[in-house]
C-alpha positions as CSV (number, residue, x, y, z in Angstrom):
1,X,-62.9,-25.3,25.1
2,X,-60.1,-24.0,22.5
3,X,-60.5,-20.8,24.2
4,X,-59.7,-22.7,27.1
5,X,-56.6,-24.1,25.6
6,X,-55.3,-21.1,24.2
7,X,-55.3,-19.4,27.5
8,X,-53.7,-22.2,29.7
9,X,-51.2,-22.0,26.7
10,X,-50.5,-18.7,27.4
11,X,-50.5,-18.7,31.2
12,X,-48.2,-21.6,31.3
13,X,-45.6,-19.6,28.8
14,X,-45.3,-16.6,30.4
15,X,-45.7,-17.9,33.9
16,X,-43.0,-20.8,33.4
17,X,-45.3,-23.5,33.8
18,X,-44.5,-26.5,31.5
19,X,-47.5,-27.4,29.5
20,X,-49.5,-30.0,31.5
21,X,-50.0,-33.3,29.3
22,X,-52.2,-36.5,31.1
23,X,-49.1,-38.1,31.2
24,X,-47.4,-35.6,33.3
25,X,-47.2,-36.1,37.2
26,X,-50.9,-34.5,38.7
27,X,-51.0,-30.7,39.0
28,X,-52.7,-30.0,42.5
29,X,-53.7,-26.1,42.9
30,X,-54.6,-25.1,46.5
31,X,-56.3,-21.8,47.0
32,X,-55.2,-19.8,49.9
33,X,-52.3,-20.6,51.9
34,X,-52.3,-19.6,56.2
35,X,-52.7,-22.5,57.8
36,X,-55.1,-25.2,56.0
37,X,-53.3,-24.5,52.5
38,X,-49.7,-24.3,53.5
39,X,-50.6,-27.6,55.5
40,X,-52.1,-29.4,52.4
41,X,-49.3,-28.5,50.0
42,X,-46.7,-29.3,51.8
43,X,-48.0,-32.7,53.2
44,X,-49.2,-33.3,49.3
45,X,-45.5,-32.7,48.4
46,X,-44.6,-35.6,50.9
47,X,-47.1,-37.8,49.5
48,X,-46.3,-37.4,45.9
49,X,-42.3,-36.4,45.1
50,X,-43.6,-35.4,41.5
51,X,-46.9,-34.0,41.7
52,X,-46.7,-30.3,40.5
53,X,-48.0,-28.3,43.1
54,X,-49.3,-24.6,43.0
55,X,-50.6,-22.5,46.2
56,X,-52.4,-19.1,45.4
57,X,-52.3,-16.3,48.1
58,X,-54.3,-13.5,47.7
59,X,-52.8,-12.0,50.2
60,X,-48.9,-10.9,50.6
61,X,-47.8,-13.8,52.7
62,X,-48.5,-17.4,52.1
63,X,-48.3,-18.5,55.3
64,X,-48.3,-16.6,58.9
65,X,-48.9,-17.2,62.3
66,X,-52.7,-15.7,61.9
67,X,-52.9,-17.0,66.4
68,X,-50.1,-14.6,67.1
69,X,-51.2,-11.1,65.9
70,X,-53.0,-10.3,69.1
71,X,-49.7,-11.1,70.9
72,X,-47.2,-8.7,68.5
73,X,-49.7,-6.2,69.0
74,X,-49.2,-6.5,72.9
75,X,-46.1,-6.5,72.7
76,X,-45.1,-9.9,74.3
77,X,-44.0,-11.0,70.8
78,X,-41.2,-8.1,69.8
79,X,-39.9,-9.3,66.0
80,X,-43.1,-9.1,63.3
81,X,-40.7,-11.9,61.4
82,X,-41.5,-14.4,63.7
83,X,-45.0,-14.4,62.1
84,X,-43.9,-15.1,59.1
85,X,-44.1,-18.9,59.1
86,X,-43.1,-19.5,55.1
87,X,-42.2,-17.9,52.6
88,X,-42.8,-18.5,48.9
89,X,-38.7,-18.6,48.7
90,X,-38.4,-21.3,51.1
91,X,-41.5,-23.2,50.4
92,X,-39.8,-23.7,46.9
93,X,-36.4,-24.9,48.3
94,X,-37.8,-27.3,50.8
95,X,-40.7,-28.4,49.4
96,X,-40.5,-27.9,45.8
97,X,-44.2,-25.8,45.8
98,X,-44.7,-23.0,43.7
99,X,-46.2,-20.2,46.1
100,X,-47.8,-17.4,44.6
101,X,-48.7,-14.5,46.6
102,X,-50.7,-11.5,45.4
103,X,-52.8,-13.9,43.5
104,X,-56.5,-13.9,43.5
105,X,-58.7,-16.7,42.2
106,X,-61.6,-15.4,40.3
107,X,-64.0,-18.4,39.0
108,X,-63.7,-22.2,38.9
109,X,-64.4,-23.9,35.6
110,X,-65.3,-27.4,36.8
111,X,-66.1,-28.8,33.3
112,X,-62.9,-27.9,31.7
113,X,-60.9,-28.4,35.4
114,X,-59.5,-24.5,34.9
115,X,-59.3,-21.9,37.6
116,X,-58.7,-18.5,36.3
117,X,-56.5,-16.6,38.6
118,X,-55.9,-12.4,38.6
119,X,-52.1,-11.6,39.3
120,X,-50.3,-8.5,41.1
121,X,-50.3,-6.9,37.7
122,X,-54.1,-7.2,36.9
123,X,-54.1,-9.9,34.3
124,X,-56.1,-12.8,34.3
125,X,-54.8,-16.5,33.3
126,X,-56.2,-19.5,33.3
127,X,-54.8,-22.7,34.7
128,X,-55.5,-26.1,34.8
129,X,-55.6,-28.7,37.6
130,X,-56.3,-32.3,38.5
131,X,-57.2,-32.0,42.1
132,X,-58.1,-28.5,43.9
133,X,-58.1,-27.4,47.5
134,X,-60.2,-24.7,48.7
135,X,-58.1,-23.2,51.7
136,X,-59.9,-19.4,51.7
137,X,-60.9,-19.1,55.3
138,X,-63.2,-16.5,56.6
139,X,-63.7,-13.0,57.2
140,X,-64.6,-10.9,60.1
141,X,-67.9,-10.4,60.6
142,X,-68.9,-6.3,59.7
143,X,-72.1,-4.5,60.7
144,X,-73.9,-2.0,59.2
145,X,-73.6,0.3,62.2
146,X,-73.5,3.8,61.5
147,X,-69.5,5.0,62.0
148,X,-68.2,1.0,61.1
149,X,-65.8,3.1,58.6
150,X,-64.2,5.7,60.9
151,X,-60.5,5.0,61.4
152,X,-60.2,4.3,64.8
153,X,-62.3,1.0,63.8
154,X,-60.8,-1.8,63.0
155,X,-61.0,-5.5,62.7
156,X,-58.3,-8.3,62.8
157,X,-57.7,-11.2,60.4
158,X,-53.5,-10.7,58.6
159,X,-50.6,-9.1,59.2
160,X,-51.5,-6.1,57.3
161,X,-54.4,-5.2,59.8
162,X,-52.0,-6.1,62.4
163,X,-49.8,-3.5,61.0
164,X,-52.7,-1.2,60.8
165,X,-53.8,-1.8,64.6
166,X,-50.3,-1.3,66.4
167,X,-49.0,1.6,64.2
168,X,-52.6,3.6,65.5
169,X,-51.3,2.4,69.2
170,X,-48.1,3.9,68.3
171,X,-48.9,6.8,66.5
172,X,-52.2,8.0,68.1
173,X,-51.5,6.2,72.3
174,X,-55.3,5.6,72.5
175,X,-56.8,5.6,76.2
176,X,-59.8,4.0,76.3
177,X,-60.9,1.2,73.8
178,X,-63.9,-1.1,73.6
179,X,-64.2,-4.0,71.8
180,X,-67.4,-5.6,70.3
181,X,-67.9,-9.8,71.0
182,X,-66.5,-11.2,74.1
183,X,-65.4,-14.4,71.9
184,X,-61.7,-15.3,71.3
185,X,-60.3,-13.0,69.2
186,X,-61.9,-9.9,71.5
187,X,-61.1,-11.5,74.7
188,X,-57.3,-11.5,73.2
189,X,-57.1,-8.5,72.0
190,X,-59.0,-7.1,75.2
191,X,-55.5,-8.3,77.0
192,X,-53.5,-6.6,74.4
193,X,-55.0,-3.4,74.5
194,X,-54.7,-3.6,78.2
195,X,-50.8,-4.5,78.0
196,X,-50.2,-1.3,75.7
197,X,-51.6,0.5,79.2
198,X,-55.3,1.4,77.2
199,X,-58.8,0.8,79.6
200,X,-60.8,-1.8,77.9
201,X,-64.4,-2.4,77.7
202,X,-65.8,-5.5,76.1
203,X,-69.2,-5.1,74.6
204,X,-71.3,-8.7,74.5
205,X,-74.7,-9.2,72.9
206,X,-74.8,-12.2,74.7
207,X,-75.7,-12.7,78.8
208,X,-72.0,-13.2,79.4
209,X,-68.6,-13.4,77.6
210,X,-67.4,-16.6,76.0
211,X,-71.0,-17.4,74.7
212,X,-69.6,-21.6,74.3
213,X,-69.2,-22.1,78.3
214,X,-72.0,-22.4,80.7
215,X,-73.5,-19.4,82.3
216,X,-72.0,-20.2,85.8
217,X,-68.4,-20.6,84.6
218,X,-68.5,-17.9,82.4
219,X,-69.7,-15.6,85.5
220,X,-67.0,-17.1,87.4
221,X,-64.1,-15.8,84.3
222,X,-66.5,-12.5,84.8
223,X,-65.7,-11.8,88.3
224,X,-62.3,-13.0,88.4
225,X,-61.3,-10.6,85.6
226,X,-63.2,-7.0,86.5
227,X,-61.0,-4.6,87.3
228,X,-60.9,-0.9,87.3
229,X,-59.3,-0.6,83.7
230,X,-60.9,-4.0,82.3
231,X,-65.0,-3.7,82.3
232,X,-67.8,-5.8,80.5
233,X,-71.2,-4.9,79.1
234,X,-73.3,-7.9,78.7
235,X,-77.1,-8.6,76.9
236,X,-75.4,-4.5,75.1
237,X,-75.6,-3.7,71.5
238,X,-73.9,-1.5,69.9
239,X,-76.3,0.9,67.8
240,X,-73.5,3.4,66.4
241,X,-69.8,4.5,66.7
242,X,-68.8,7.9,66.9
243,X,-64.9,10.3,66.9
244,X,-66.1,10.1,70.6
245,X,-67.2,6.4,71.5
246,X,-70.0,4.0,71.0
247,X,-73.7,4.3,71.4
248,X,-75.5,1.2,72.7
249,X,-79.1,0.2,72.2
250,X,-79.6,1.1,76.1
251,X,-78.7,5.1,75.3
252,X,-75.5,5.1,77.0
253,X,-72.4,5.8,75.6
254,X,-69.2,4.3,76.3
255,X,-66.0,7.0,75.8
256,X,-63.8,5.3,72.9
257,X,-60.7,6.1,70.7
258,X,-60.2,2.8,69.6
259,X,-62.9,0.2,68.5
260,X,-62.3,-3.3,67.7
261,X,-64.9,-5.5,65.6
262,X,-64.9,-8.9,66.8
263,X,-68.8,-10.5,66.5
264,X,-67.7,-13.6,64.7
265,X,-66.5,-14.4,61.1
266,X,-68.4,-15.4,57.9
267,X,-66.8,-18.5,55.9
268,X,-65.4,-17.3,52.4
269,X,-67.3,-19.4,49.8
270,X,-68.0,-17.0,47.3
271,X,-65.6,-18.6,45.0
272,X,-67.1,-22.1,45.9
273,X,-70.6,-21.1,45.2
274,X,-69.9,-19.6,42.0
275,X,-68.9,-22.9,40.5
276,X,-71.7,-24.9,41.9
277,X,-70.3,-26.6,44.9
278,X,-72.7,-28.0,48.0
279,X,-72.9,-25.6,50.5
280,X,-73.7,-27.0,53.7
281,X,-76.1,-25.8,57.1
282,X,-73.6,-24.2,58.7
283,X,-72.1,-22.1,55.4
284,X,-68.9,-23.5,54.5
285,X,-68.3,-25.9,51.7
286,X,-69.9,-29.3,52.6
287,X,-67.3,-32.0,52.8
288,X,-67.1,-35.6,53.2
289,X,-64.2,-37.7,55.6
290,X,-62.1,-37.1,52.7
291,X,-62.5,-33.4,53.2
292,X,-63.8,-33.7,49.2
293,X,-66.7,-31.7,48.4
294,X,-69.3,-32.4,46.2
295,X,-67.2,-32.9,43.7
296,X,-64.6,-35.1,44.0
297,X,-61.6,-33.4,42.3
298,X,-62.6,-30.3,44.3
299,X,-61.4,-30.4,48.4
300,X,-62.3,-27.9,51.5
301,X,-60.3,-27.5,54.6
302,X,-60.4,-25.0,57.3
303,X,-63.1,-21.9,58.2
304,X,-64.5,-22.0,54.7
305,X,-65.0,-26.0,55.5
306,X,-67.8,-27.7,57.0
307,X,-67.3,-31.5,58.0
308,X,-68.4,-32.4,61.6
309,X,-68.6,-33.0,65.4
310,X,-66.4,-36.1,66.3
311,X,-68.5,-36.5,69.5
312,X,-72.7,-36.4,67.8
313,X,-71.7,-36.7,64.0
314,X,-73.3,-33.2,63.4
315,X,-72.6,-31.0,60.9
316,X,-70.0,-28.2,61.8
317,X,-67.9,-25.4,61.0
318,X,-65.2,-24.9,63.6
319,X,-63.0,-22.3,62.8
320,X,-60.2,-22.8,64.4
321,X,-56.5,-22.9,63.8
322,X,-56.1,-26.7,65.0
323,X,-58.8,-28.2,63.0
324,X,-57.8,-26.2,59.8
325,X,-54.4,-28.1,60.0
326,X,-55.0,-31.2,60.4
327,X,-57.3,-30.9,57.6
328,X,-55.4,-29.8,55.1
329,X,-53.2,-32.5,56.1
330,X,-55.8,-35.2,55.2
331,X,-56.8,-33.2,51.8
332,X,-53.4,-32.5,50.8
333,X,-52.2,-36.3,51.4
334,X,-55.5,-37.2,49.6
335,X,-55.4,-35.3,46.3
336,X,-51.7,-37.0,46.1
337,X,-53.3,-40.3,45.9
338,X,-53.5,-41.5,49.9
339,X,-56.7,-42.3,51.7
340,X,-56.7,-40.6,54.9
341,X,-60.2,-40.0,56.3
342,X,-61.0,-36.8,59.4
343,X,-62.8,-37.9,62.0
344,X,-64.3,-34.2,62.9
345,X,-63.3,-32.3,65.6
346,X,-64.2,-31.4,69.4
347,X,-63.8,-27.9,69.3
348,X,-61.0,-27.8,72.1
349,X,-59.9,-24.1,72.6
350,X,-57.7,-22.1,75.3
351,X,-57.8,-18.9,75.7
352,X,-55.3,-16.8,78.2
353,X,-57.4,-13.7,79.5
354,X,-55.1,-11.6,82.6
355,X,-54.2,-14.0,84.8
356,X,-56.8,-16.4,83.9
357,X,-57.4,-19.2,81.5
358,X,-60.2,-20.9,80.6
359,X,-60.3,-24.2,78.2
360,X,-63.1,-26.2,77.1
361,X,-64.0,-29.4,75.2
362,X,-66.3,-31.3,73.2
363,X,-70.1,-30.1,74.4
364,X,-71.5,-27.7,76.9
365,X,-74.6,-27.9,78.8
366,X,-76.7,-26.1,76.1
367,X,-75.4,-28.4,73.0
368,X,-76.0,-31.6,74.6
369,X,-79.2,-30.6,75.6
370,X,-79.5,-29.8,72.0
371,X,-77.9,-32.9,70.6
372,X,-80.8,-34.9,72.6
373,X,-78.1,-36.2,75.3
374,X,-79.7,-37.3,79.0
375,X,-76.7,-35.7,80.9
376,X,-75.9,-34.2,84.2
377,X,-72.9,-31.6,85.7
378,X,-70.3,-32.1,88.3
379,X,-68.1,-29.4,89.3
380,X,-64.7,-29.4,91.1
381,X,-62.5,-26.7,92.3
382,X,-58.9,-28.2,93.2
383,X,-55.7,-26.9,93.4
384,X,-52.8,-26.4,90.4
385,X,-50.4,-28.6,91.9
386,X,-50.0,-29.4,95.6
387,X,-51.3,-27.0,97.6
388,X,-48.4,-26.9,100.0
389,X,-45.9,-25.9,97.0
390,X,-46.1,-22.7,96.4
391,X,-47.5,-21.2,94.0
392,X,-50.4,-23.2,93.7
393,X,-53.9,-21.8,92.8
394,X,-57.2,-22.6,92.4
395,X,-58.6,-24.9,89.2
396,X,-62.2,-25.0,88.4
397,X,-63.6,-28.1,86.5
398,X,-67.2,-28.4,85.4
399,X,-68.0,-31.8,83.5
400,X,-70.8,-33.0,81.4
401,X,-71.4,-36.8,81.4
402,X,-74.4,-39.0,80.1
403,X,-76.5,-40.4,82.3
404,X,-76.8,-44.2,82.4
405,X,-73.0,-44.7,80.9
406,X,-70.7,-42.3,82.4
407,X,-69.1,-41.4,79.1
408,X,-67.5,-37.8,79.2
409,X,-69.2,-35.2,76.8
410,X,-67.7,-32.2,77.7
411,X,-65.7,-30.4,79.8
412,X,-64.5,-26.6,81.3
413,X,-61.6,-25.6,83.1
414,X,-60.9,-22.3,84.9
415,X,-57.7,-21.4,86.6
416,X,-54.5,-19.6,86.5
417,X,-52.3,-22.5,85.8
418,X,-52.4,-26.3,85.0
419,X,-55.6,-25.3,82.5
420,X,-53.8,-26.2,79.1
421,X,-52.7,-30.1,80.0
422,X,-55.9,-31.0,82.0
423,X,-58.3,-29.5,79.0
424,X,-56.0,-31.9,76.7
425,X,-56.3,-35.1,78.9
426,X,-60.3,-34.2,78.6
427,X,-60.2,-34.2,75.1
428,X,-58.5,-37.3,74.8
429,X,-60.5,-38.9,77.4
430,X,-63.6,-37.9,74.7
431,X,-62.3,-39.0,71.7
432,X,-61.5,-42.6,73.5
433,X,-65.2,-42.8,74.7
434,X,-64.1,-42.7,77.9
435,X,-66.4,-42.7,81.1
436,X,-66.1,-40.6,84.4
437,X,-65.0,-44.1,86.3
438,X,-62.1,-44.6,83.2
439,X,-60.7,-41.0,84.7
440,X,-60.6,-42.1,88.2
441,X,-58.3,-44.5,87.4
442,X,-56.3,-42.8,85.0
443,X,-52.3,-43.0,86.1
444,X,-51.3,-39.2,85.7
445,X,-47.8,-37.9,86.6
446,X,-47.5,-36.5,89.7
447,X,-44.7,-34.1,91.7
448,X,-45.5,-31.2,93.8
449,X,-44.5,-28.7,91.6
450,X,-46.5,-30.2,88.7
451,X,-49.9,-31.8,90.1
452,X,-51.6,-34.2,92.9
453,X,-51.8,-37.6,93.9
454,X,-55.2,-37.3,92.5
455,X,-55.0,-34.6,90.1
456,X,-57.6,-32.1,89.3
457,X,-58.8,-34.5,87.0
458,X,-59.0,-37.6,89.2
459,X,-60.9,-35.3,91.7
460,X,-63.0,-33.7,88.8
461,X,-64.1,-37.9,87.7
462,X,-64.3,-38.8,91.7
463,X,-67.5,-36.2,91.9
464,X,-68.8,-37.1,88.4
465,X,-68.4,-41.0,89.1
466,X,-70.6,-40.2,92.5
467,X,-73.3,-38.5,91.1
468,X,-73.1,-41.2,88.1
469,X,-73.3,-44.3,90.2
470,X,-75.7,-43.0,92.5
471,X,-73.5,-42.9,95.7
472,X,-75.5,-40.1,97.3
473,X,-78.1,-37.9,96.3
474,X,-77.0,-34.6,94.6
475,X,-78.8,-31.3,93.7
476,X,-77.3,-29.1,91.3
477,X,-77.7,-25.3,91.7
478,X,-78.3,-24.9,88.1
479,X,-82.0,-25.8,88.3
480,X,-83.2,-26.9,92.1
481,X,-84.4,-23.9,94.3
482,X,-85.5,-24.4,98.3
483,X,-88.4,-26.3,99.0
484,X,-89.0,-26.6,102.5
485,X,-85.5,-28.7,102.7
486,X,-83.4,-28.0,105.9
487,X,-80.3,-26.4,105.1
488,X,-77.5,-27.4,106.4
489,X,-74.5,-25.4,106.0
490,X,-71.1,-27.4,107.8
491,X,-68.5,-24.6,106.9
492,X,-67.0,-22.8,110.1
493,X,-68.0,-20.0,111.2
494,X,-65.6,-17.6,110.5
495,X,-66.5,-18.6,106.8
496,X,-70.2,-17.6,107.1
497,X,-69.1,-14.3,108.7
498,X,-66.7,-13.5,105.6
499,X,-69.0,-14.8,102.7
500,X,-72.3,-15.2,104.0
501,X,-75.1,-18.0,103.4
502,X,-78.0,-19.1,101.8
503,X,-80.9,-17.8,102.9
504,X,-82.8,-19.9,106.2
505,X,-79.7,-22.0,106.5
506,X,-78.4,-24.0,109.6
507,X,-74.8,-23.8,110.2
508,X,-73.6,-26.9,112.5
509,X,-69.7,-27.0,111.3
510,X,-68.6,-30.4,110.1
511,X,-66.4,-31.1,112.6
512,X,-69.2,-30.6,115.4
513,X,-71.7,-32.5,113.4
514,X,-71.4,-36.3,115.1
515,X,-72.6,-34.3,118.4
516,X,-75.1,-32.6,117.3
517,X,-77.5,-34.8,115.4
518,X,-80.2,-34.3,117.6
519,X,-80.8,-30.9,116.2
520,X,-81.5,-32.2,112.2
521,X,-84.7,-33.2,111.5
522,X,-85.6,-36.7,110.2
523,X,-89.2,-35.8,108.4
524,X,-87.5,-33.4,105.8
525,X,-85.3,-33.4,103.0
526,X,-82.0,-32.6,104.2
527,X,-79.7,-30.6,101.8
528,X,-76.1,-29.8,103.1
529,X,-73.6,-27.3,101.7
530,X,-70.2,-26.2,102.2
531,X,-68.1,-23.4,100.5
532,X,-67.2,-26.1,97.5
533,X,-68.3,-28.9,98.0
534,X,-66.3,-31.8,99.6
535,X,-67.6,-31.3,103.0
536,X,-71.1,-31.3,102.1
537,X,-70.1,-34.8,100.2
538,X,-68.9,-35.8,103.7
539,X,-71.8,-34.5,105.6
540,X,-73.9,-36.4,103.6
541,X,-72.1,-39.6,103.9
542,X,-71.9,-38.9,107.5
543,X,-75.6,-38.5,107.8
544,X,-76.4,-41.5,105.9
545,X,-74.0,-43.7,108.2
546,X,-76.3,-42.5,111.1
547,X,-79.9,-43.5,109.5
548,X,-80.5,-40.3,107.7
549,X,-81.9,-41.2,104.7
550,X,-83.4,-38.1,102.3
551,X,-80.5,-36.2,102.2
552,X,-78.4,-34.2,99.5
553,X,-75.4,-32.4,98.7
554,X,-75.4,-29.0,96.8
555,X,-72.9,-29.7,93.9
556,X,-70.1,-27.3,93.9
557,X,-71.3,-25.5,97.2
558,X,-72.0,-22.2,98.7
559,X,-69.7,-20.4,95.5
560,X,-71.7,-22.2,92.8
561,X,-74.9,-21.7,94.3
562,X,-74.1,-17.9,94.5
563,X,-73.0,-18.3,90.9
564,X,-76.2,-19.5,90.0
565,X,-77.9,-16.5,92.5
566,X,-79.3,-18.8,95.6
């Protein structure tokens, strides 16, 4: 313990730091800055005017926008100082925090309440603290594939990899570049590569890109985005990477001078484990409301944090940008002396791929399956605004509510436009417990440049409330096949003859089905089907105004049901 002492000593004299006595204002230490860190200290700072608070960097900036390197790289964001969100300079004069950058944490003495920290010149000190924040993120993901260290491979976490990505573009004008994961972070650096004029092929273990949305959706993003310079390789593993390409478990090769590692990230708790700390099922430090760990002088916030789900109360690890904030909001104001308390998250992310966007919230079909939910799907494809404004494109809305209540559990949205505020009034609609009959009701602005009378969303509830309430029968092309049911397809026919139709299907068109009522048969299941869905909802009601009484509609129509290969 007086080695302790002598070292803080020390530290504190050479560094400037006053000597801390217990009647000094709390000393809070945060380690790592980015997002989570920079968040707590300053909102610490706000809590407590006097509290002497220290962030340690490891890295050469102490906080950056780590969500806009894809976009510098592509170009679309032209000045690399605009990433640069604080520096330790002006973190000092606004906030009064003492940023350190360069500065490695080595070890945590819990005991004594001591970090000791490695500068830029190699020494070590020690310094004590009354409340720590662990704000160290995580790392990309690296396998041991054969080649992972040739220099045209590269992964993407700071600005200096940043730096190292876009001067190769520069330098060596790379044609052809693949990309390994089909998650976020490759799907956004797919569309930068792309922008810089380079063909892109994005290698997924996985049966489809964007493993967190449902097969059909996903499929849908698939065929919307394949063009002649932007290809995909699903259920492919890359087995090694060569000067010429990459070598995939199948034997083919795929011609590369550019490879891009994105297969997920690991949470840094190295530090965390070293001094004893909980570790939770997911990997990252295990955390309480408080965002406190195990012990309770010791906090975790962002992708080194596990807390939970806000919608089953599970324990998670979302790494994302959102989430990491708002956390180190809650620890920061905590280890000043508030009581704030994190109520989890949903997992709400957008990502921009081409011309398309895709957004998603709280659980997909597969997690509430696994989370023991009785659920069903409704899918929607609407317009982005009023269809007779121009400009207006297609939005694609697949829903997963509870049986029995209505309550929303999840939700995916597909489009070109209008994605962004509709995936946000789904997440809100979540976190208020809010059923599929709440969102049919719910008073949205409307103009024709902007929206509907019923917006997407109203429309997207209208199906879900249906299917909920029991207003007609429904089938959904995820899991029913034909059966000896009649099918009934009431699109025109100049649709049939430009798309097709499911195989042994009738087509009467809706407009001509009144007359011709003698042809359906009343001793068999009647399922009808149009090219989305809101005509077979009509045929059906139709049908069942005229003494029909086993019939169905195919949810989402002729396009899902080719999604899901009928």
């Amino acid at each position: 313990m007086e080695q302790n002492l002598i070292r803080q000593i020390r530290f504190l004299l050479r560094d400037g730091f006053q000597m801390k006595t217990p009647t000094q204002p709390r000393r809070i230490i945060i380690v790592g800055g980015v997002a989570g860190g920079a968040s707590a200290a300053a909102k610490a700072r706000r809590v407590d005017e006097n509290a002497e608070i220290h962030v340690f960097e490891r890295g050469p900036f102490i906080s950056f926008a780590n969500c806009g390197l894809p976009y510098f790289i592509a170009g679309e964001i032209d000045d690399r100082a605009r990433l640069i969100i604080m520096t330790p300079e002006k973190f000092w004069s606004r906030s009064r925090v003492h940023a350190h950058v360069n500065h490695e944490v080595l070890s945590i003495d819990r005991a004594a309440k001591i970090i000791r920290v490695k500068g830029p010149d190699g020494a070590t000190r020690d310094v004590a603290y009354d409340k720590l924040i662990l704000s160290q993120g995580a790392k990309p993901i690296v396998p041991p594939i054969p080649g992972v260290a040739l220099p045209h491979v590269f992964t993407l976490r700071d600005i200096p990899d940043m730096d190292r990505i876009a001067k190769f573009v520069d330098e060596q004008k790379p044609k052809h570049a693949v990309i390994i994961g089909g998650g976020f972070i490759g799907l956004e650096m797919a569309e930068a590569f792309r922008h810089r004029g380079i063909h892109v092929t994005i290698v997924e273990r996985n049966p489809h890109i964007l493993p967190l949305l449902d097969r059909d959706m996903a499929t849908h993003l698939q065929n919307q985005l394949r063009q002649p310079d932007f290809a995909f390789k699903a259920n492919a593993t890359a087995t090694a990477f060569t000067t010429a390409g990459v070598e995939l478990a199948d034997g083919t090769t795929l011609a590369a001078d550019l490879i891009l590692l994105s297969v997920g990230v690991k949470a840094e708790v190295e530090l965390a484990k070293s001094a004893g700390l909980e570790i939770g099922v997911t990997g990252g430090v295990k955390t309480n409301g408080r965002m406190q760990s195990s012990d309770p002088d010791i906090y975790a916030v962002g992708d080194a944090a596990e807390t939970m789900h806000a919608l089953t109360g599970a324990r998670a690890r979302i790494a994302l940008a959102g989430p990491a904030n708002r956390q180190g909001r809650i620890a920061g104001a905590n280890a000043a002396g508030a009581t704030l308390t994190y109520p989890g998250a949903l997992g709400t992310s957008i990502v921009r791929v081409l011309n398309m966007t895709v957004g998603f919230t709280g659980l997909n079909s597969a997690q509430a399956a696994s989370a023991g939910f009785s659920f069903f799907t409704s899918l929607t494809r609407d317009f982005s605004h009023a269809h007779y404004y121009p400009g207006a494109t297609p939005v694609m809305i697949k829903l997963i509510v509870e049986e029995g209540t209505g309550r929303l559990l999840g939700a995916q949205v597909l489009g070109e436009r209008g994605v962004d505020k509709r995936v946000d009034v789904f997440a809100t609609a979540i976190t208020g417990k809010m059923t599929v009959d709440d969102l049919e009701t719910l008073d949205l602005a409307y103009s024709p440049p902007f929206g509907s009378a019923n917006d997407p969303v109203n429309t997207a509830a209208f199906v879900a409330g249906h299917i909920a309430r029991g207003d007609i029968s429904t089938v959904a092309p995820e899991t029913w096949r034909p059966a000896g049911e009649f099918l009934l397809d009431v699109r025109d026919p100049d649709e049939i003859a430009q798309f097709g139709k499911l195989k042994d299907a009738v087509n009467i068109p809706l407009d001509e089905l009144r007359d011709r009522l003698g042809e359906l048969p009343r001793d068999r299941r009647i399922v009808a089907y149009c090219q989305k869905g809101q005509r077979g909802y009509l045929a059906t009601c139709l049908l069942r105004g005229h003494g029909f009484e086993n019939i169905a509609n195919l949810r989402g129509g002729f396009l899902q049901a080719k999604l899901n290969d009928l």
